[in-house]
C-alpha positions in Angstrom: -10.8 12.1 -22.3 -12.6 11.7 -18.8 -11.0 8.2 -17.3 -11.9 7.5 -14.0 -9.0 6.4 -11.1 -8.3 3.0 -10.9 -6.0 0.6 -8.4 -5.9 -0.8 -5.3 -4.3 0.9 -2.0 -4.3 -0.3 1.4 -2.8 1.4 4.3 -2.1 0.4 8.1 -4.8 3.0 8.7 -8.2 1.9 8.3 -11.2 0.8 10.3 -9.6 -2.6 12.0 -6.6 -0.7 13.3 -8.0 1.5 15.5 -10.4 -1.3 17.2 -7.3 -3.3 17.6 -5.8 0.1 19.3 -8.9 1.0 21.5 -8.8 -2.9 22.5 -5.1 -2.2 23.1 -5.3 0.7 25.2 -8.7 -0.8 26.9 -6.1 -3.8 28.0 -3.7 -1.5 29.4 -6.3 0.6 31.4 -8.0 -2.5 33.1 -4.6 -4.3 33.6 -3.4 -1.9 36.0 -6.8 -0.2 37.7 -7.8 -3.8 38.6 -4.1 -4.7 39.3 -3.9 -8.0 37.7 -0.1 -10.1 37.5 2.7 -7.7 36.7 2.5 -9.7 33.6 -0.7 -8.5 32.0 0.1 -5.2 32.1 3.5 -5.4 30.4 2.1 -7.5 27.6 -0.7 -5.1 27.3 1.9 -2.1 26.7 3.9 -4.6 24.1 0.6 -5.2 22.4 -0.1 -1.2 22.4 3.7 0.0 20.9 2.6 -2.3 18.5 -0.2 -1.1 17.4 1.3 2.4 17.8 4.3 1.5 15.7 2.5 0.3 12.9 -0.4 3.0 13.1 2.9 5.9 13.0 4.6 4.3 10.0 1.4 3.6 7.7 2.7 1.2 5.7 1.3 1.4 2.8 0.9 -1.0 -0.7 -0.2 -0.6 -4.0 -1.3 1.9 -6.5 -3.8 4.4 -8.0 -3.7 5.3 -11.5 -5.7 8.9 -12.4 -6.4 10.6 -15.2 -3.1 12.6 -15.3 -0.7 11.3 -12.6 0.1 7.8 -10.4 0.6 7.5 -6.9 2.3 4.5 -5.5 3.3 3.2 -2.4 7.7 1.9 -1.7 9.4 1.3 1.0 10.5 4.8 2.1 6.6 6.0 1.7 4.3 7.4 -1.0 5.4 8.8 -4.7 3.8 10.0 -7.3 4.8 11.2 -10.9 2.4 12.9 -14.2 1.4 10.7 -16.8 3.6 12.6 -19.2 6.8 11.5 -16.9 6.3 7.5 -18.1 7.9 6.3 -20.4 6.5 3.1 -20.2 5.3 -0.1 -18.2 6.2 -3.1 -18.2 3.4 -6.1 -17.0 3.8 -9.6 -16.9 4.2 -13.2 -14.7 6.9 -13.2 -12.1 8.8 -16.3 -11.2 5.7 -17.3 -8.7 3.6 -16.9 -11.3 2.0 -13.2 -10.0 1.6 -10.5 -11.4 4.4 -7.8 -11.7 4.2 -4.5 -13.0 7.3 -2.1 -13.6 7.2 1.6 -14.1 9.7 3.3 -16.2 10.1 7.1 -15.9 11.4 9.4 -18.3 14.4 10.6 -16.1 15.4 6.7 -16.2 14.3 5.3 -12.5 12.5 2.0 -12.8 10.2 1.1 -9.9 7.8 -2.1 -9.1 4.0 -1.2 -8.5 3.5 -3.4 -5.1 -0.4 -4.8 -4.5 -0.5 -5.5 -8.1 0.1 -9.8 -7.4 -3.0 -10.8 -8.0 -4.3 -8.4 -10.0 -5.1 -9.7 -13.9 -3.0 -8.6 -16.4 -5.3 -8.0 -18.9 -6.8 -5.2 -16.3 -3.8 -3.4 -16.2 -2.6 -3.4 -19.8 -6.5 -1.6 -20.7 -6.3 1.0 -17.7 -2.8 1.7 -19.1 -3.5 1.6 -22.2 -6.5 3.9 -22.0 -4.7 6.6 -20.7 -2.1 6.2 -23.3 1.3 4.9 -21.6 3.6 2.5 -23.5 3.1 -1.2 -22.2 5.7 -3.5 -22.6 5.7 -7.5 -22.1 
């Protein structure tokens, strides 16, 4: 069976990150050769460990669901388990009324699938589906 990937990730690292770091480091570079108020160059370092910070941990959300394994982003950074390691998922409405999706593995760890919130649920439950996981309500 030949199923394409399907989910949604988003990192820290893309396109808009690095502008806002160029801009950043830009900043810091004409704050001090053109030796403007001791204040504009301190803010421009702020704004560049910033930029820094979040660029170094990547934080990441979301999912993508292949053929034979998911990868998924948590708090501590990315996992990933086979296909044959679900034992099932469970999608439905949260409290706020968004989507939630929880994976359960076959060595008994549950974990929520962030980035999933306003995906529809109908989505999910097929691309499960197809590759033949257990979905639960």
């Amino acid at each position: 069976m030949n199923v394409e990937a399907f989910g949604r990730l988003r990192q820290a690292r893309r396109p808009g990150m690095y502008v806002a770091l160029g801009l950043a480091m830009t900043a810091v570079y004409l704050s001090l050769t053109l030796e403007l108020s001791r204040l504009v160059p301190v803010l421009a370092v702020i704004w560049l460990g910033l930029v820094l910070a979040r660029l170094v941990r990547n934080p990441g959300r979301g999912f993508r669901l292949a053929s034979d394994r998911i990868d998924w982003f948590t708090e501590t950074g990315r996992q990933s388990a086979r296909l044959d390691d679900l034992e099932s998922v469970a999608i439905g409405h949260g409290t706020d009324g968004r989507t939630v999706c929880v994976l359960r593995l076959a060595d008994g760890r549950t974990t929520a699938l962030t980035g999933v919130e306003r995906m529809d649920q109908g989505v999910l439950m097929r691309e499960f589906g197809r590759r033949g996981i257990r979905i639960t309500a």
